[in-house]
C-alpha positions in Angstrom: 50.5 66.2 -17.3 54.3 66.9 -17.6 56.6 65.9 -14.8 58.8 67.6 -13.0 62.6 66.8 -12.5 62.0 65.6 -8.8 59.0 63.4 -10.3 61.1 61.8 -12.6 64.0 60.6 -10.3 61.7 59.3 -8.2 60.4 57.2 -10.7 63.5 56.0 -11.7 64.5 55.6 -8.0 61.4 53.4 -7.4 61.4 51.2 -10.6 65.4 50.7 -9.5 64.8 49.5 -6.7 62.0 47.1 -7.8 64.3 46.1 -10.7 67.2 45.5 -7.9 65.1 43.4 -6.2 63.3 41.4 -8.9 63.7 37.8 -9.6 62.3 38.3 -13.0 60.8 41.0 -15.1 58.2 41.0 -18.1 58.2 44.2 -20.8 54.5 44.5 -22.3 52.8 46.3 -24.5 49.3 47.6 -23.4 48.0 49.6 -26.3 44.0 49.1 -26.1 43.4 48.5 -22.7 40.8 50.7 -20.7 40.9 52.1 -17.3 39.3 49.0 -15.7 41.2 46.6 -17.4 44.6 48.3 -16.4 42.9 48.4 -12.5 41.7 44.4 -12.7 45.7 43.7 -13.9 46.8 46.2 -11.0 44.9 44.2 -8.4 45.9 41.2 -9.7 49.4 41.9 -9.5 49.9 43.1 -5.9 47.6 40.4 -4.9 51.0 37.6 -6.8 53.7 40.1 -5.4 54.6 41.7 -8.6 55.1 44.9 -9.4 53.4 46.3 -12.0 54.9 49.8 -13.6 53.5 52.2 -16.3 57.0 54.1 -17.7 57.9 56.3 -19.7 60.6 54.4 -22.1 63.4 57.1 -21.3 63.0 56.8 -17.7 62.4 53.2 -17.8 66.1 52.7 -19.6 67.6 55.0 -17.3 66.0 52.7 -14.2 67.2 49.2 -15.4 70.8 50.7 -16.0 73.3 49.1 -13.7 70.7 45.8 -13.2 70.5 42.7 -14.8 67.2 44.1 -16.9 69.3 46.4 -18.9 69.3 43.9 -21.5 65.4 44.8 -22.4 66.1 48.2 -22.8 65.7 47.4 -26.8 62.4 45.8 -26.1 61.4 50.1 -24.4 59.5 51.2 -27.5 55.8 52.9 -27.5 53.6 51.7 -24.8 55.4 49.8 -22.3 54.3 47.9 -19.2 57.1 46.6 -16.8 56.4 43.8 -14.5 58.5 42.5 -11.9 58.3 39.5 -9.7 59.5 40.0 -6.8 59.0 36.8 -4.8 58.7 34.0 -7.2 60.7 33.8 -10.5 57.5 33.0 -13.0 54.9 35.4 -11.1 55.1 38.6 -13.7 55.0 36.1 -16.8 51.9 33.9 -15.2 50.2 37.4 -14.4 50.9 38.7 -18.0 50.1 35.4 -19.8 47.0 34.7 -17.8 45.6 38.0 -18.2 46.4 38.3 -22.6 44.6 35.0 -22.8 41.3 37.2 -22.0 42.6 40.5 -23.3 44.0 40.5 -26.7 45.3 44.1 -26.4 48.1 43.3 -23.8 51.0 41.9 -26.2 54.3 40.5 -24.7 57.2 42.4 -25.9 60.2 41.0 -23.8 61.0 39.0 -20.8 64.1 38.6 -19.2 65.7 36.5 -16.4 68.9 36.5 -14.8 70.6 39.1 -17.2 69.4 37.3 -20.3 66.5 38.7 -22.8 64.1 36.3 -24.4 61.7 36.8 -26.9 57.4 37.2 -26.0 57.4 33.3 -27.7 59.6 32.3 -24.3 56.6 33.2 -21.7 55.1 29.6 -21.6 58.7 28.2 -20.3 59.2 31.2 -17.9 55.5 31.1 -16.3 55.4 27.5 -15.6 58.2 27.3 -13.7 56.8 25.7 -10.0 56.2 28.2 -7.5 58.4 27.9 -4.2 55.9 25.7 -2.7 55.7 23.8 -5.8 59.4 23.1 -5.9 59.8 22.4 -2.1 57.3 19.9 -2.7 58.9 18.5 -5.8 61.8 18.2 -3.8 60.5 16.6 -0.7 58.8 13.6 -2.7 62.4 12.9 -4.5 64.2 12.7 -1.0 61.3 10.6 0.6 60.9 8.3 -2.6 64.8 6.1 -1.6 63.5 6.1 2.2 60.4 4.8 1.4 61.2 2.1 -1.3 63.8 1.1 1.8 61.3 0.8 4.5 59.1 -1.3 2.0 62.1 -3.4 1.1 62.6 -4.2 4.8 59.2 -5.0 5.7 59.3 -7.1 2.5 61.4 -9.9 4.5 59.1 -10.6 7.6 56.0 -10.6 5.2 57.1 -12.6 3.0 58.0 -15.2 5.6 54.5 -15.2 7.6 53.2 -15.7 3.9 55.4 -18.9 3.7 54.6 -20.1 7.3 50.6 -19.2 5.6 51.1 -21.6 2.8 52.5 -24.3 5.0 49.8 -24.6 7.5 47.6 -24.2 4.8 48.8 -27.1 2.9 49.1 -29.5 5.9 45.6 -28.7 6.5 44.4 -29.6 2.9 46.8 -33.2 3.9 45.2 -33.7 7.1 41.0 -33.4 5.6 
């Protein structure tokens, strides 16, 4: 079904704004993929806050022009996916990766992150970066670890002297029987 003109900036209105926005964006290729595959990786994606755009390559160049994603407008050949994460930097390449490991069809074609292109072989180090959670917590348990090994350290001293005043009653005991 051809689009119209209107149709057309629209779409490149709406993936510009999404690429704008995006922490991260993933270029795939889903050649071989039926209807309720492409649904299953739909519902999958709004349910990990990416989004999840079906272009066509001319439209999808002019929409990442003027964002850091122009760089994967080399990687816009035959049938391209776009994912974007929006919330967390490694959503769209968990999403992608997760779902080609059950779907052979869906190929990687590009990634990019901060204004730089990778290659597909760069996914792995892109979607397990920690989620914010993750990282919060990664970061909590390297501020607590110096407090804590200080408030063992100081309970150290009084145990270790009611262990010495121990070993002395326990001794005269042994001398007294």
């Amino acid at each position: 079904m051809p689009l119209n003109l209107e149709d057309k900036r629209a779409i490149v209105v709406s993936v510009n704004a999404a690429a704008t926005e995006a922490l991260s964006a993933v270029v795939a290729d889903y050649r071989g993929l039926s209807v309720s595959e492409m649904t299953a990786l739909r519902v999958k994606a709004r349910e990990t806050g990416v989004y999840l755009k079906v272009v066509r390559n001319t439209l999808a160049k002019r929409a990442v022009e003027g964002t850091e994603y122009e760089c994967l407008s080399d990687a816009l050949v035959g049938p391209t996916i776009l994912a974007f994460s929006q919330a967390d930097p490694g959503a769209a390449a968990r999403l992608i990766k997760d779902f080609a490991k059950d779907h052979d069809a869906l190929e990687v074609k590009a990634l990019a992150v901060g204004g730089v292109a990778y290659g597909a072989k760069d996914i792995d180090v892109l979607a397990k970066l920690p989620t914010r959670d993750e990282a919060l917590a990664q970061l909590m348990s390297v501020m607590q670890a110096p407090v804590a090994k200080f408030v063992r350290t100081l309970n150290e001293v009084p145990g270790k002297f009611v262990r010495t005043v121990a070993a002395v009653k326990d001794k005269k005991q042994q001398e007294a029987a």
